[in-house]
C-alpha positions in Angstrom: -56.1 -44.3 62.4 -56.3 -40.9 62.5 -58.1 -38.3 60.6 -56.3 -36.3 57.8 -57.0 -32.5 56.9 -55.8 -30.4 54.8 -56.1 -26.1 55.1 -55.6 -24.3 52.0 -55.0 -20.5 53.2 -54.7 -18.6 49.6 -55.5 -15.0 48.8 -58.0 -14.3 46.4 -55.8 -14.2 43.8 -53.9 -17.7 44.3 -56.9 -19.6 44.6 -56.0 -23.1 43.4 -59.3 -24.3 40.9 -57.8 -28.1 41.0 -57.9 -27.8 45.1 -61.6 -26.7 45.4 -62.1 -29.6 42.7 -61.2 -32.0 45.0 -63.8 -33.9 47.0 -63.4 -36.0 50.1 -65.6 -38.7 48.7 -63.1 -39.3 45.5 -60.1 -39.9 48.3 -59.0 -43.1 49.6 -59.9 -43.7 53.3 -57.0 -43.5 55.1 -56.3 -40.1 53.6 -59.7 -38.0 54.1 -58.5 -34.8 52.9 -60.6 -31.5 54.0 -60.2 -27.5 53.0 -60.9 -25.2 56.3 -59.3 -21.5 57.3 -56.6 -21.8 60.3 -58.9 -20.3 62.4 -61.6 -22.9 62.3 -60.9 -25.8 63.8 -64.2 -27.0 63.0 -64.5 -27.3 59.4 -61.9 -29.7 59.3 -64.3 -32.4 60.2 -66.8 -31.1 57.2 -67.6 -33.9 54.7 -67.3 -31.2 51.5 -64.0 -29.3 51.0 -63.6 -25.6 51.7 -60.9 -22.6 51.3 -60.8 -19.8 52.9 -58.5 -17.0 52.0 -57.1 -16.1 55.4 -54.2 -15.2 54.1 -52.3 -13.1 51.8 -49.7 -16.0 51.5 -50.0 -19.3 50.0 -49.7 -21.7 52.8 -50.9 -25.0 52.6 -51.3 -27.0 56.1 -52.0 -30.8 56.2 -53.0 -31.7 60.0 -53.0 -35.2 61.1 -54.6 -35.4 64.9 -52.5 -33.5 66.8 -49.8 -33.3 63.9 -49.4 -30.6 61.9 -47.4 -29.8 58.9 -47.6 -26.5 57.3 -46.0 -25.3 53.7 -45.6 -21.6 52.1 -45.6 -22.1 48.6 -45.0 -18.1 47.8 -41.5 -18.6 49.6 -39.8 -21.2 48.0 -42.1 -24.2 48.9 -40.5 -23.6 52.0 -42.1 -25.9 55.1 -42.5 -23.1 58.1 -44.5 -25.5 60.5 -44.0 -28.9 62.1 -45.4 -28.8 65.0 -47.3 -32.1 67.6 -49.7 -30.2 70.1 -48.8 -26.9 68.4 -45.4 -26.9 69.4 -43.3 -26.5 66.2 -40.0 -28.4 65.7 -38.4 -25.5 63.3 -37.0 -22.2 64.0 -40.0 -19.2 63.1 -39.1 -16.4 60.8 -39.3 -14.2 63.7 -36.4 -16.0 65.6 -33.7 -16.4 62.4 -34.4 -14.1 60.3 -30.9 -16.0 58.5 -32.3 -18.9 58.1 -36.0 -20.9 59.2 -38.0 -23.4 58.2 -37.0 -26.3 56.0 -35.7 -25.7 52.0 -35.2 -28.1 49.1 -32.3 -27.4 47.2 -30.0 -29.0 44.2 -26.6 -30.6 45.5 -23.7 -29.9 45.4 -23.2 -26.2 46.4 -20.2 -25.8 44.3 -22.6 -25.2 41.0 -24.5 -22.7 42.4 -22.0 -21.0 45.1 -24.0 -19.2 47.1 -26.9 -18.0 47.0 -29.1 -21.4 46.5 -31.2 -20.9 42.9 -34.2 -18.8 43.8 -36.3 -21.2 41.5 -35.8 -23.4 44.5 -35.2 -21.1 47.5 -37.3 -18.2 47.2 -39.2 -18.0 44.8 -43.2 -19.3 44.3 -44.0 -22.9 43.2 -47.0 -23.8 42.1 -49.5 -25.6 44.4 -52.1 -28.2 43.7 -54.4 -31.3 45.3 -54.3 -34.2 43.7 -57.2 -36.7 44.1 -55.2 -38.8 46.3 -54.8 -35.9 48.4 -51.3 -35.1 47.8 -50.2 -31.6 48.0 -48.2 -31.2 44.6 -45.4 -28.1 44.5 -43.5 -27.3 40.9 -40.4 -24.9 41.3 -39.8 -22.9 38.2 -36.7 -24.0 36.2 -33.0 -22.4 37.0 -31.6 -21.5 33.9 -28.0 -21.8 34.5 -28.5 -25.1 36.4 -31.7 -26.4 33.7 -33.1 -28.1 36.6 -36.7 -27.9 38.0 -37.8 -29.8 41.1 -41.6 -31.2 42.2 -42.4 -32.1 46.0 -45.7 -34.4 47.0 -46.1 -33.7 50.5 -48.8 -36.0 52.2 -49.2 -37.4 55.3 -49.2 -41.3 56.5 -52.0 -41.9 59.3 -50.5 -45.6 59.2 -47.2 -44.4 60.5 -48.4 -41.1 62.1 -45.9 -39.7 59.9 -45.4 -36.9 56.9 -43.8 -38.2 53.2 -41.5 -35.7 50.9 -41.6 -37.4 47.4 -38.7 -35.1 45.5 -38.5 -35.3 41.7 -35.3 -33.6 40.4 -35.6 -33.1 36.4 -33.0 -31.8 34.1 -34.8 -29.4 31.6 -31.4 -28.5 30.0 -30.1 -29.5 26.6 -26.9 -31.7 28.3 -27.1 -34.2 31.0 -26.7 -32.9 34.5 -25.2 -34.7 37.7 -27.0 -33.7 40.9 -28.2 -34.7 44.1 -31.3 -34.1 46.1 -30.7 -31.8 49.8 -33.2 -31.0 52.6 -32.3 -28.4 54.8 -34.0 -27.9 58.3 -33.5 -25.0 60.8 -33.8 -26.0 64.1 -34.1 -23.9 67.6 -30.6 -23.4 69.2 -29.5 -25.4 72.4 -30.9 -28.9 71.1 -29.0 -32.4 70.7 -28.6 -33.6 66.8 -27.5 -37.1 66.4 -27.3 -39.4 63.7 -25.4 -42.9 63.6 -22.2 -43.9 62.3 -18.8 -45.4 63.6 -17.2 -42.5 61.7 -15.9 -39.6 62.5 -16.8 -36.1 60.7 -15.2 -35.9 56.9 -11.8 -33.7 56.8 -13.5 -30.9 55.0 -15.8 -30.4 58.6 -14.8 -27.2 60.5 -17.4 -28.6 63.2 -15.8 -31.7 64.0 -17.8 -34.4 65.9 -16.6 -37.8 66.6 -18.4 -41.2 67.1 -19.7 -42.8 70.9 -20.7 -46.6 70.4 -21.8 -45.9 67.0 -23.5 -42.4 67.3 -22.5 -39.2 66.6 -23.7 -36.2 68.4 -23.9 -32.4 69.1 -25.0 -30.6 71.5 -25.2 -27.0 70.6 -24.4 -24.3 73.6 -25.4 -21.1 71.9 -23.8 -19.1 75.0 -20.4 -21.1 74.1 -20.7 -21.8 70.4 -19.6 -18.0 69.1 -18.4 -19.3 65.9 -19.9 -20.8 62.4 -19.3 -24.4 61.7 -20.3 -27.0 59.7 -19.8 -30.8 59.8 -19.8 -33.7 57.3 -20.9 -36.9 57.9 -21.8 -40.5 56.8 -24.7 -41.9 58.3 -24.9 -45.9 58.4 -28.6 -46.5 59.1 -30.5 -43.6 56.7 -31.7 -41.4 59.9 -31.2 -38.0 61.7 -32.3 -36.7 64.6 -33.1 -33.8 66.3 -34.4 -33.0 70.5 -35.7 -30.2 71.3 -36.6 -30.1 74.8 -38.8 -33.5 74.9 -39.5 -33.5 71.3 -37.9 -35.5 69.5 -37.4 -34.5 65.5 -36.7 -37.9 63.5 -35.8 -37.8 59.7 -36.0 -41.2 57.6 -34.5 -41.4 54.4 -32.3 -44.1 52.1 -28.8 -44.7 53.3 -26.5 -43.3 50.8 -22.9 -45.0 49.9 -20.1 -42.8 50.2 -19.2 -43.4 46.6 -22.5 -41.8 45.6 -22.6 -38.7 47.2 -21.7 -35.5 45.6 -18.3 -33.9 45.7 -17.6 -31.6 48.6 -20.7 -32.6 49.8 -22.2 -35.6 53.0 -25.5 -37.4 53.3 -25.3 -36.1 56.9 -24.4 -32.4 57.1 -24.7 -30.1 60.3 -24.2 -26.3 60.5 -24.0 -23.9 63.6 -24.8 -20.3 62.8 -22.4 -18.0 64.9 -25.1 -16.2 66.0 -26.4 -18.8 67.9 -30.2 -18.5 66.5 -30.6 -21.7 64.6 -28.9 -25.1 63.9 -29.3 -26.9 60.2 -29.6 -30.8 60.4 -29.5 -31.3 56.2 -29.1 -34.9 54.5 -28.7 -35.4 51.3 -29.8 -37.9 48.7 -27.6 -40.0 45.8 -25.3 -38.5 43.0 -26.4 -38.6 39.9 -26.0 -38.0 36.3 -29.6 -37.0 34.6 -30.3 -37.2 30.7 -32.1 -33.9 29.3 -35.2 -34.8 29.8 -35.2 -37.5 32.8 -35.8 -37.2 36.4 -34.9 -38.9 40.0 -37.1 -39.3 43.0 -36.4 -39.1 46.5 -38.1 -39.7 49.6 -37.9 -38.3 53.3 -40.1 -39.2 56.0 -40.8 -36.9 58.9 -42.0 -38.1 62.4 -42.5 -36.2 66.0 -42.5 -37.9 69.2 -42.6 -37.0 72.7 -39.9 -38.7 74.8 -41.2 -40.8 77.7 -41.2 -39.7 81.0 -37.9 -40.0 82.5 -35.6 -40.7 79.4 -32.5 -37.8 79.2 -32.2 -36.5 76.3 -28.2 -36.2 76.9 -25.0 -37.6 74.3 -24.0 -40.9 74.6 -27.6 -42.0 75.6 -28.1 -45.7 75.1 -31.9 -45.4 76.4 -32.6 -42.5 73.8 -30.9 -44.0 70.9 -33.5 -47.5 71.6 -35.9 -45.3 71.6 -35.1 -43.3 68.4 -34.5 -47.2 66.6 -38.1 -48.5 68.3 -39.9 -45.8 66.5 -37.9 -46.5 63.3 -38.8 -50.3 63.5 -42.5 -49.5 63.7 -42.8 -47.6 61.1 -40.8 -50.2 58.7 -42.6 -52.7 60.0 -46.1 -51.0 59.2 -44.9 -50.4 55.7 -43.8 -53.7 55.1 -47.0 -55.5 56.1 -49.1 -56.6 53.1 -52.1 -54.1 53.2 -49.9 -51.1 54.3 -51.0 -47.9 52.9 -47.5 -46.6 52.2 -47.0 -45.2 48.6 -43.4 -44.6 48.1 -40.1 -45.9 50.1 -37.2 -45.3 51.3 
């Protein structure tokens, strides 16, 4: 099992008094959660936690081995790192200045048009640690919408994995239908793929059809001059991304057709015409909250490095076993009696 730590990087004035509070001893033992600066690669292996203010942003980084997963909660609780061996798996800032990391946003886009609420886009949420060693983000509320949102972000030594817990709750006055949406920008030129027997919905102007029960892109940045943006149904709750030979694997519950939001997919993909970045987005269940209540959603993030020999190429049989042998290890851990896991898909 491997070690977890966790870097708080505040500046002086965003120093969290409920992080520094919380002491590796009070944690359970698979999750050994430690405070250290970025640049001090020892201190995660202290036995008493530590911040450093290395920053003038508020990131948050939970490193697991030679996982890493790293969160600005200044910019919309947006995740900016997900990196194995340093090498991350989403576009940088400083390669799309459109669009980068990974955002949490309310579903479907026809109530907010466009822009996405800057409660939930862009502007701060407020960080904590919780005992269990949870990093806990709270988006303000969006007026017009009356929704707030919460994310625990941990990770899963067990699985070698990372776990979004998202709690949508309707702080309006009349009950509000929504869905929960996670969009990640990845580098251009990699293969997305996700499985279903379907082709893309008639509302996709990036239309992708089904091989043997996959569906996949392939995005040519020096050929793809044009924005697009497919719709999809996904039949097994996954989506995945390669990048090179990393492979960028999203686990979430399968979602019916009948309860996804109008206009919307539990599978969406979007190609930027100018070739910097591709968005694999999926998209939890539809539904109607009471002022006053809340849903939960969970996504699972996992990087792997794709054995030697395997191509990485559409219509790959030996890459799509691969993707589904990783999947059935992790189920299997969480299914086991004394499993660790806290919260499903």
């Amino acid at each position: 099992m491997m070690p977890v730590a966790l870097v708080a990087c505040t500046s002086p004035r965003t120093v969290a008094p409920a992080a520094v509070a919380v002491g590796a001893e009070r944690l359970p033992s698979m999750a050994k959660v430690q405070f250290s600066g970025l640049a001090d690669a020892e201190a995660a292996a202290a036995t008493s936690p530590r911040v450093e203010r290395v920053s003038r942003r508020e990131h948050y980084r939970i490193e697991l081995g030679p996982y890493a997963l790293e969160i600005d909660a200044e910019d919309g609780a947006r995740v900016v790192r997900f990196s194995l061996d340093g090498q991350n798996a989403l576009v940088e800032r400083e390669q799309s200045p459109e669009a980068y990391g990974s955002s949490f946003w309310p579903s479907p886009q026809s109530d907010w048009q466009w822009p996405p609420p800057f409660e939930f886009a862009l502007l701060p949420w407020h960080a904590t640690v919780s005992e269990a060693g949870e990093l806990v983000l709270r988006s303000g509320t969006n007026q017009k919408l009356g929704l707030a949102a919460e994310q625990r972000v941990f990770a899963e030594p067990e699985h070698d994995c990372f776990a979004f817990v998202y709690t949508l709750v309707n702080r309006g006055t009349a009950p509000r239908k929504v869905a929960p949406w996670q969009n990640s920008r990845v580098r251009p030129g990699g293969l997305t793929f996700y499985p279903s027997a379907e082709r893309t919905l008639p509302q996709s102007t990036l239309e992708l059809a089904p091989n043997d029960g996959i569906v996949w892109f392939l995005h040519d940045p020096a050929t793809m001059k044009r924005s697009g943006k497919a719709f999809g149904d996904a039949s097994e709750g996954w989506l995945a991304q390669v990048d090179g030979r990393l492979l960028f694997l999203k686990l979430f519950p399968d979602v019916p057709k009948e309860r996804q939001a109008p206009g919307e997919a539990e599978i969406e993909i979007y190609v930027h015409e100018t070739g910097r970045f591709v968005e694999m987005e999926q998209q939890g269940a539809y539904a109607e909250l009471a002022p006053g209540s809340t849903s939960s959603w969970t996504v699972r993030w996992l990087l792997r490095r794709l054995p030697d020999g395997l191509e990485a190429k559409p219509g790959s049989v030996e890459l799509v076993r691969f993707v589904r042998g990783v999947i059935a290890e992790v189920r299997a851990s969480r299914t086991k009696p004394n499993s660790a896991a806290r919260t499903d898909p």
